[in-house]
C-alpha positions as CSV (number, residue, x, y, z in Angstrom):
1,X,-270.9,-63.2,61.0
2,X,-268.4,-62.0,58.6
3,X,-265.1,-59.8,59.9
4,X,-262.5,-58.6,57.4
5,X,-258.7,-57.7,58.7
6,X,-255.9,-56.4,57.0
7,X,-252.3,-57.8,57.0
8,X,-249.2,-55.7,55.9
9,X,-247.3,-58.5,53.8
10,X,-242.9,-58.7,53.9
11,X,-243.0,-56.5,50.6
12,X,-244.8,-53.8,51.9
13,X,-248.2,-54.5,50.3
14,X,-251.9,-55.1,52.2
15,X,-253.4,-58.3,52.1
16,X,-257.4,-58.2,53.2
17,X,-258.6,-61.8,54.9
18,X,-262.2,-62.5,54.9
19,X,-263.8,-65.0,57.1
20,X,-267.2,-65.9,57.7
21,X,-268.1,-67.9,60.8
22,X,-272.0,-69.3,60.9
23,X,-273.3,-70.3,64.2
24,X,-276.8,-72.3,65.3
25,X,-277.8,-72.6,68.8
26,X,-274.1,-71.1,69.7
27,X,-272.5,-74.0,68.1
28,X,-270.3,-73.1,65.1
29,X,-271.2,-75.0,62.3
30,X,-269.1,-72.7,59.5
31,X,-266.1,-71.4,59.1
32,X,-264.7,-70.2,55.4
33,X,-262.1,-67.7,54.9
34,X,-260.2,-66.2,51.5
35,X,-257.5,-63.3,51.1
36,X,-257.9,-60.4,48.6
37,X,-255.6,-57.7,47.7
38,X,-258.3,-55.1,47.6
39,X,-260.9,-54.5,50.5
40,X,-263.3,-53.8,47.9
41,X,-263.0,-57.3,46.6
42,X,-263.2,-58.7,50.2
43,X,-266.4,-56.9,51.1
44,X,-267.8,-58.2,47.8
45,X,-266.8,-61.3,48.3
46,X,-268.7,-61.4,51.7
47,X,-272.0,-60.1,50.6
48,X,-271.8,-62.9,47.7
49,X,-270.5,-66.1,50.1
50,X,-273.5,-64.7,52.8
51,X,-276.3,-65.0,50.4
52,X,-275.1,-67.9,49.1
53,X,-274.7,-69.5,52.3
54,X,-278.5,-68.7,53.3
55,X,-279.9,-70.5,50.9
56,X,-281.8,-73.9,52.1
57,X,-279.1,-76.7,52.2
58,X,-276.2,-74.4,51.4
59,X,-274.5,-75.2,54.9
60,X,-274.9,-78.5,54.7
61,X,-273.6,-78.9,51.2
62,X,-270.1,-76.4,52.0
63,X,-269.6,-79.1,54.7
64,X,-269.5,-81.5,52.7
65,X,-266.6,-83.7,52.3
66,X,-267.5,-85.0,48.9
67,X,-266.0,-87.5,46.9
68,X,-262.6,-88.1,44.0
69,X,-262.7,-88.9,40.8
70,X,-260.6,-92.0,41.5
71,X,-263.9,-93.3,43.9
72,X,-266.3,-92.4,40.9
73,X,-264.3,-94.4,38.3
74,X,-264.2,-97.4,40.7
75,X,-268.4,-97.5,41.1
76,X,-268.8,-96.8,37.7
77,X,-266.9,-99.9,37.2
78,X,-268.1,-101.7,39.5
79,X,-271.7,-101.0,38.5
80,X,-270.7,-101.8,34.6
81,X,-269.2,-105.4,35.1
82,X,-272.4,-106.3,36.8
83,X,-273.9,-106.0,33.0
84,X,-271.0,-106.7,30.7
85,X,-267.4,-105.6,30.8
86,X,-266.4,-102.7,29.5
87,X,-264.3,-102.5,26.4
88,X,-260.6,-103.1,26.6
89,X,-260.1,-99.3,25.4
90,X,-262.6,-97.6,28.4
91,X,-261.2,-99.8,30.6
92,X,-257.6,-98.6,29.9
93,X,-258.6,-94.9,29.2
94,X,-260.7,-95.0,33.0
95,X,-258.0,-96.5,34.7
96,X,-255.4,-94.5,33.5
97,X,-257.5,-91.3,34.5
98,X,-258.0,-92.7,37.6
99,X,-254.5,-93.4,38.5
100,X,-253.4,-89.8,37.1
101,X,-253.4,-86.8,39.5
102,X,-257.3,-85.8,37.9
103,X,-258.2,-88.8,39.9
104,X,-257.5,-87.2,43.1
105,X,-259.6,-84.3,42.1
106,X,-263.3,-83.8,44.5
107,X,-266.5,-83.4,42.5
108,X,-266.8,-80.2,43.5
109,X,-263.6,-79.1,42.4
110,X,-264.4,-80.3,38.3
111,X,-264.7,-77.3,36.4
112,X,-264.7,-77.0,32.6
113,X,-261.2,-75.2,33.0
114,X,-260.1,-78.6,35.1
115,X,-261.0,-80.6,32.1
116,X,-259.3,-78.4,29.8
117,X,-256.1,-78.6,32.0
118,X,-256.4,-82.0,32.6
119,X,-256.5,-82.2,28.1
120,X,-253.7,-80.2,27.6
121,X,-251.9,-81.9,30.1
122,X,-252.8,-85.5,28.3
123,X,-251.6,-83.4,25.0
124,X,-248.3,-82.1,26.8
125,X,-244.8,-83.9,27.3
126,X,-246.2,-84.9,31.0
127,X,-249.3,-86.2,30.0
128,X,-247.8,-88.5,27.4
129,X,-247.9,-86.2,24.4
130,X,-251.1,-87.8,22.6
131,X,-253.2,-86.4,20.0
132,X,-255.9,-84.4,20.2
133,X,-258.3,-87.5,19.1
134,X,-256.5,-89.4,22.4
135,X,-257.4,-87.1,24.6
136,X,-260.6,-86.1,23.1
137,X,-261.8,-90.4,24.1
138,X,-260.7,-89.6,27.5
139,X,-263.0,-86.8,27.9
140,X,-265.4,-88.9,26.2
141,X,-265.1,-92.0,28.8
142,X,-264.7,-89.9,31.5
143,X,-267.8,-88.0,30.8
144,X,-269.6,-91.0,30.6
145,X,-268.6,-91.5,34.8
146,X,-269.5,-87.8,35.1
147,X,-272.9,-88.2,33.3
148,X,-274.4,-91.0,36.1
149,X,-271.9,-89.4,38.8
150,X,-274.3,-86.8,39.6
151,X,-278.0,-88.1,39.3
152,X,-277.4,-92.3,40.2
153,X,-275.0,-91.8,43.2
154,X,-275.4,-87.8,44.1
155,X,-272.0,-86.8,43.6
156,X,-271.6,-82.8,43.3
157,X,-270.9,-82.5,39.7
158,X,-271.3,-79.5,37.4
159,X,-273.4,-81.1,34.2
160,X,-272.4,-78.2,31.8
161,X,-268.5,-78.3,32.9
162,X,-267.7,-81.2,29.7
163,X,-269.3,-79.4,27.4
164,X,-268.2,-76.2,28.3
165,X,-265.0,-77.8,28.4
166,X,-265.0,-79.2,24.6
167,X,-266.4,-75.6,23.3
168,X,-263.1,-74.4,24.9
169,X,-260.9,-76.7,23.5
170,X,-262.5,-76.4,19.6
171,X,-262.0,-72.6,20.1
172,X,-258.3,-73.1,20.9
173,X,-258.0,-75.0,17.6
174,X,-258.2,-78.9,18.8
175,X,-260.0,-81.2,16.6
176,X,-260.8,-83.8,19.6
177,X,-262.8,-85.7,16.9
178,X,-261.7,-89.2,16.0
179,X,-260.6,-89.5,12.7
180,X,-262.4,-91.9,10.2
181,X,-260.3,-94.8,10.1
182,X,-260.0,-96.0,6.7
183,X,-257.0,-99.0,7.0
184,X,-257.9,-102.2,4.9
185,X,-255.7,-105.4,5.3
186,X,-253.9,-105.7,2.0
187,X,-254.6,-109.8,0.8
188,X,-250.8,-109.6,1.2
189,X,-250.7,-108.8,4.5
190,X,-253.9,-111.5,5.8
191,X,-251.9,-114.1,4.0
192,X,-248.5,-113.6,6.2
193,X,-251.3,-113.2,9.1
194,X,-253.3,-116.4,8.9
195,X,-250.1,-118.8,7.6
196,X,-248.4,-117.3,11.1
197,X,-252.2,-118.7,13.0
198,X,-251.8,-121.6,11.3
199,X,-248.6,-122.5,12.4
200,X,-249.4,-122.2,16.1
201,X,-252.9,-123.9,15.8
202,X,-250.3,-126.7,14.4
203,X,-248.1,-126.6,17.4
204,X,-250.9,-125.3,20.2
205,X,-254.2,-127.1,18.9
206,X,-256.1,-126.1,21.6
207,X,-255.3,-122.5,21.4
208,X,-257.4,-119.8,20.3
209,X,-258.2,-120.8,16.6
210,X,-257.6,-117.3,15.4
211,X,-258.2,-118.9,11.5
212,X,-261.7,-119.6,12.3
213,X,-262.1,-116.1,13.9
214,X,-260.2,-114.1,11.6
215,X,-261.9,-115.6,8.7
216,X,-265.5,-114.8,10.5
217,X,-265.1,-111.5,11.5
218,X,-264.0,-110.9,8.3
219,X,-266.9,-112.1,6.0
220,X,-269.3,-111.6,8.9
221,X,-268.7,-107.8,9.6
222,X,-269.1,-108.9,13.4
223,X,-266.9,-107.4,16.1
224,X,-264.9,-109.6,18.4
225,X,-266.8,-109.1,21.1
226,X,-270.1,-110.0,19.6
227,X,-268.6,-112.9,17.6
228,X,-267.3,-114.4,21.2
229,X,-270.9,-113.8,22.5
230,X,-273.1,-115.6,20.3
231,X,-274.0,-118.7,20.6
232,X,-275.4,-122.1,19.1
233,X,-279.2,-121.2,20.0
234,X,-279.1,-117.4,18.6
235,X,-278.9,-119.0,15.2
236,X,-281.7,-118.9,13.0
237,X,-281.2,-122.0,10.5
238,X,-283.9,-121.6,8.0
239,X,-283.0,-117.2,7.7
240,X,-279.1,-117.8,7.8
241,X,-279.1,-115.5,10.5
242,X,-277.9,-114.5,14.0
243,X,-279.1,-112.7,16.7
244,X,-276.4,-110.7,17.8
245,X,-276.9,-109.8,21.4
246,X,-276.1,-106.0,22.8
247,X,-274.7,-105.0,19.7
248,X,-273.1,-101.7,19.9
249,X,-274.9,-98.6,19.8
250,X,-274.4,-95.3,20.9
251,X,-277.9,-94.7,22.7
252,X,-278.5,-97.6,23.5
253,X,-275.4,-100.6,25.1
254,X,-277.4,-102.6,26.7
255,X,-280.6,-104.7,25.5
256,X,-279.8,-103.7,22.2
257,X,-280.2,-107.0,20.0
258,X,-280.4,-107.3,16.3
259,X,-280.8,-110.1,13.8
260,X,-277.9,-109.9,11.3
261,X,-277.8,-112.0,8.3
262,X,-275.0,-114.2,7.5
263,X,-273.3,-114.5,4.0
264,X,-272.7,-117.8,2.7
265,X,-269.2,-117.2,3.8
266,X,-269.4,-117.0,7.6
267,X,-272.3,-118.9,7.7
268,X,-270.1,-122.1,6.3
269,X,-267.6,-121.4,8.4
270,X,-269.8,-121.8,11.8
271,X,-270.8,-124.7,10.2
272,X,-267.2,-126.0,11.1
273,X,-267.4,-125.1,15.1
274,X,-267.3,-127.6,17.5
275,X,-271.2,-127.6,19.2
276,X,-269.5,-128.6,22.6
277,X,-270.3,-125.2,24.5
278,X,-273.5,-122.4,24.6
279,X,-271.1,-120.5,22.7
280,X,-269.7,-121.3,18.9
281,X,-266.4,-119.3,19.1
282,X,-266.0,-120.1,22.9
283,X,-263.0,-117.5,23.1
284,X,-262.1,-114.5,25.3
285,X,-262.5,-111.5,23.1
286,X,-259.3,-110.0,25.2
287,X,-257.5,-112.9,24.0
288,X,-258.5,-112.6,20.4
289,X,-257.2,-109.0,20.6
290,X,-253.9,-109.7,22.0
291,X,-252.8,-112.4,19.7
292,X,-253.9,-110.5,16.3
293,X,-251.8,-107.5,18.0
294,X,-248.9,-109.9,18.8
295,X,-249.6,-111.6,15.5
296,X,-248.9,-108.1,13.3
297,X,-246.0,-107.2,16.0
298,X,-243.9,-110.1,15.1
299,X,-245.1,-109.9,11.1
300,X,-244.0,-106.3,10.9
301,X,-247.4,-105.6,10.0
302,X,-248.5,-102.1,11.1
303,X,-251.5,-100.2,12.0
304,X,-253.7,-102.8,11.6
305,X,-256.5,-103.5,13.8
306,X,-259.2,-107.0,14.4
307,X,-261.8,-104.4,13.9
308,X,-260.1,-103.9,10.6
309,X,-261.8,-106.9,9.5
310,X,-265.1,-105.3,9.8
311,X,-264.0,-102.2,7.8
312,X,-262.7,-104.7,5.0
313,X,-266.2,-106.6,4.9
314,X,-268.7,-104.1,4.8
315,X,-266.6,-102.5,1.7
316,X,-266.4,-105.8,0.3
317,X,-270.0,-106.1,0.4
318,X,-270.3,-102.6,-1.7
319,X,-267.8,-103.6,-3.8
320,X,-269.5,-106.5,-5.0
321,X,-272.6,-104.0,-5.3
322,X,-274.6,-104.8,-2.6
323,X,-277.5,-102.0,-2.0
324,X,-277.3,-100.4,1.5
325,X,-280.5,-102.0,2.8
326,X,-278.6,-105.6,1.8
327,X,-275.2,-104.2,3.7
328,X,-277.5,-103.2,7.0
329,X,-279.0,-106.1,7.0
330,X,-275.6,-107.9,7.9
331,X,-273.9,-105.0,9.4
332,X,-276.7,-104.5,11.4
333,X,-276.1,-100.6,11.0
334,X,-279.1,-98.8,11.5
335,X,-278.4,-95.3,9.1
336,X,-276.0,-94.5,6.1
337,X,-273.8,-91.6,8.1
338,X,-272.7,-94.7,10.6
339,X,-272.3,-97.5,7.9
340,X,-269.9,-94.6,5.7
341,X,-267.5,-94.8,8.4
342,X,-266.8,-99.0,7.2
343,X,-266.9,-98.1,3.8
344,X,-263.6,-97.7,1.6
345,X,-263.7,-99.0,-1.7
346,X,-261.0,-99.9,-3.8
347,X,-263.0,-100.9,-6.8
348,X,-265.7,-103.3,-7.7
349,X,-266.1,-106.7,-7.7
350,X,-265.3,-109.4,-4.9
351,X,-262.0,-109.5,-3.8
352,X,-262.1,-112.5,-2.1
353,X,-264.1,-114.4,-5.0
354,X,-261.0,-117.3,-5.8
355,X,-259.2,-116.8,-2.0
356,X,-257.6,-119.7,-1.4
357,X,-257.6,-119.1,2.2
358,X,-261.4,-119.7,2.7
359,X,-261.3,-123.2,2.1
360,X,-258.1,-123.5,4.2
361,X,-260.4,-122.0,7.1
362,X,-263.4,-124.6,6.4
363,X,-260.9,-127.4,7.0
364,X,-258.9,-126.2,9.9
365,X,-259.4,-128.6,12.6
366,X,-260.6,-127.3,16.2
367,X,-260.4,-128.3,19.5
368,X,-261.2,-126.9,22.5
369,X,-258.9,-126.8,25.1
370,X,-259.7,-127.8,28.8
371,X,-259.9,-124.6,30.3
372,X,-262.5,-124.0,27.3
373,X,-264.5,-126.5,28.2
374,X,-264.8,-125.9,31.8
């Protein structure tokens, strides 16, 4: 039963309060109200909520408490670590969302224009005034929550709302696209790097031997987290190759294992690893992360990333006029549109034909430390 009453409001104008109170067997088991200036709008209103409310489950689902944001992020994460932990970038991008005031937000209540807000906001002074890119990998991770939200754990969640939400934002002018990273490390600048490792692996032998990684991931093209995965049994001696477990993959994270060929290069220096764990760089890939940040921090060196290192040796291997078939096959990129993104030439040849470094890497000494070997 619906009734509609008027209210004369401190200014002199009418204000028109709907309600509409459902009852079963006598018992009450609805009650929803909302205030209009018109009674047109009001009675429209009414006629709308009504036949929406008679529709099979509709009571049921208005009574609904529901559930936040913040308690979606949390399964989601739960859920993930029990296959392998997310990336140090989600992680931070989740837990940021959660913690922000879009965490307190119900399913119910996450509309495209709620994700718009909630960009613009991240854009905005408040919000920490990040670029379009920044907040377009928000929207990216979060929609990843959103996407099992609704069909694994039945959370009330509209599945056009993100994209809706992204149309909106390209129309208002946003390029939420990444950029194409292009930075290189300058021979200069892996010189300052990997005397600075050197001196601590002097000092702190037992500490992460950042030469031996650095010097991999370079001639390797493997990321930090794979490198820190593989192990002494996914190596294939006679096709100087490794199987590189859940390599990363847009449709497919999980399962997604690839043999990837090792040059001469990274193959020697494995060679050289200790074969006292499962694992051949027996490292955390956090860790890895933090002291190449620290590392370029202290040096002055900016802008420059571990995953750089990738960049630098899939061009290397173009620039010493590999085909692309011969790239994939240690990239372990499965089409040309991905393996472009790696590849900035500076001009042909091998770069690294007469480094002195490489030899420098082959004899640094290792040894694991105790909590390694635990």
């Amino acid at each position: 039963m619906a009734t509609i009453r008027a209210r004369k409001l401190a200014d002199g104008a009418v204000s028109y309060t709907a309600q509409i109170r459902i009852k079963r067997n006598g018992v009450q088991v609805y009650q929803e109200s909302q205030s209009f200036a018109r009674k047109q709008a009001a009675q429209a209103w009414v006629r709308k909520r009504e036949a929406e409310l008679d529709q099979p489950g509709a009571i049921e689902r208005a009574n609904r408490q529901g559930g936040t944001v913040k308690e979606m992020i949390d399964r989601y994460l739960i859920e993930m670590e029990k296959v392998r932990p997310l990336g140090k970038t989600k992680l931070g991008t989740l837990q940021a969302v959660r913690e922000s005031y879009f965490g307190k937000l119900n399913d119910q209540d996450i509309t495209s224009q709620q994700l718009v807000e909630y960009a613009l906001w991240r854009m905005g002074k408040e919000g920490g005034g990040v670029k379009p890119q920044t907040a377009g990998n928000d929207l990216a991770h979060l929609g990843a929550v959103l996407s099992i939200a609704r069909p694994a754990w039945g959370y009330e969640v509209d599945p056009h709302a993100m994209s809706d939400a992204r149309r909106v934002l390209k129309k208002l002018g946003y390029n939420m696209r990444s950029r194409e990273r292009d930075r290189r490390p300058t021979l200069d600048e892996l010189d300052k790097l990997l005397t600075h490792f050197r001196g601590i692996q002097a000092r702190r032998p037992t500490s992460i031997n950042m030469l031996k990684m650095a010097g991999f991931a370079l001639f390797s093209t493997r990321r930090q987290e794979e490198i820190t995965r593989i192990q002494w049994a996914d190596l294939d001696e006679v096709g100087q190759r490794v199987l590189v477990r859940d390599m990363k993959n847009p449709g497919q994270k999980i399962g997604n294992d690839v043999w990837c060929h090792l040059p001469p290069e990274a193959w020697a220096i494995i060679q050289t690893m200790p074969k006292a764990l499962p694992e051949i760089f027996p490292y955390s890939a956090e860790s890895v992360s933090t002291s190449w940040t620290r590392a370029c921090q202290i040096l002055g060196i900016e802008d420059l990333h571990f995953h750089d290192l990738r960049h630098d040796g899939v061009s290397r291997l173009f620039e010493m006029d590999w085909d692309i078939p011969r790239v994939a096959s240690v990239s372990g990129h499965r089409d040309w549109n991905s393996m472009r993104r790696y590849t900035h030439l500076r001009g042909r040849g091998d770069a690294y034909a007469k480094w002195e470094w490489l030899e420098k890497i082959l004899q640094a000494p290792v040894k694991l430390g105790a909590k390694t070997l635990k």
